[in-house]
C-alpha positions as CSV (number, residue, x, y, z in Angstrom):
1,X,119.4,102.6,86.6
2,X,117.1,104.1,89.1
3,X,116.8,108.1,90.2
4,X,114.9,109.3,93.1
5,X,114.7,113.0,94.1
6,X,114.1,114.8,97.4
7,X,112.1,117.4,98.5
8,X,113.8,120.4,100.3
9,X,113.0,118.9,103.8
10,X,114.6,115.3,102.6
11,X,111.7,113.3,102.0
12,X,111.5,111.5,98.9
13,X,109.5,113.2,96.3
14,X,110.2,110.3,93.4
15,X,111.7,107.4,92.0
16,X,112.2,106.7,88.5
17,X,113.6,103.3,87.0
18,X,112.4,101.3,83.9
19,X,109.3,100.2,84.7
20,X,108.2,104.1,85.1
21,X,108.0,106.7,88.2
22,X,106.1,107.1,91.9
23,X,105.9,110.1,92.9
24,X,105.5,109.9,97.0
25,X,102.7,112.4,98.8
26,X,103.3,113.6,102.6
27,X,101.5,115.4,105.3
28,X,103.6,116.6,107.2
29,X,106.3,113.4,108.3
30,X,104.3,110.9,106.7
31,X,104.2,109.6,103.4
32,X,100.4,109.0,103.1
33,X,100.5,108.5,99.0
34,X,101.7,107.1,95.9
35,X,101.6,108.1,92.7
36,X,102.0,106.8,89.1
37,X,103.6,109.6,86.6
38,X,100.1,110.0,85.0
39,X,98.6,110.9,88.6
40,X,97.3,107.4,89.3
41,X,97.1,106.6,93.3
42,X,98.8,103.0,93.4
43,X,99.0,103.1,97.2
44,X,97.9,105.1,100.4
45,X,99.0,104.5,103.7
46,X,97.2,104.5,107.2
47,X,99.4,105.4,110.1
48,X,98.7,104.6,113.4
49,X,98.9,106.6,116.6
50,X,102.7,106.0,117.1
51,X,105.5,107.4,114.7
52,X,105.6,106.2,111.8
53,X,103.5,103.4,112.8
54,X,102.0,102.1,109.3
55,X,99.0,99.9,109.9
56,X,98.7,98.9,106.3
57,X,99.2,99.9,102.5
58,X,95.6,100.3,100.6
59,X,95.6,99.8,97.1
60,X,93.1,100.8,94.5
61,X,92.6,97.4,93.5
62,X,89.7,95.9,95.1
63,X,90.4,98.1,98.0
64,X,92.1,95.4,99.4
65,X,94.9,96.7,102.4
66,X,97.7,94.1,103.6
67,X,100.1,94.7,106.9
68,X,103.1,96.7,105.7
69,X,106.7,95.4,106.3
70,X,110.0,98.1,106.0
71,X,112.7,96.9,103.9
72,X,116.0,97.5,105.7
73,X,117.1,100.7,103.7
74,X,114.1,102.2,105.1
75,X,111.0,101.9,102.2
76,X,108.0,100.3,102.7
77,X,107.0,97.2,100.8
């Protein structure tokens, strides 16, 4: 099973399934974070000068950043 919750303007705040939870950190329109339930960045996005124009997902590991691609319900992957 998987739960996600919203924050009060509709963004998602979390998701929660078996393999544990991200919480999901915004400025203003943007999600710009993610979180592991122990406060561990997995991902941070960089946007680019259009709307919700993601130029690429930077993890912790290695540093390394790849293009991102939307899935067609909307989330990033």
């Amino acid at each position: 099973m998987i739960d996600y919750g919203y924050y009060d303007d509709g963004n998602l705040a979390f998701r929660q399934d078996s393999s544990g939870k991200v919480v999901y950190v915004y400025d203003g329109i943007h999600c710009i974070a993610e979180y592991d339930e122990s406060g561990a960045l997995l991902k941070e996005y960089v946007y680019g000068p259009n709307v919700d124009e993601v130029l690429c997902a930077q993890t912790p590991a290695g540093g390394v950043s790849r293009p991102v691609a939307r899935a067609a319900e909307g989330r990033f992957v």
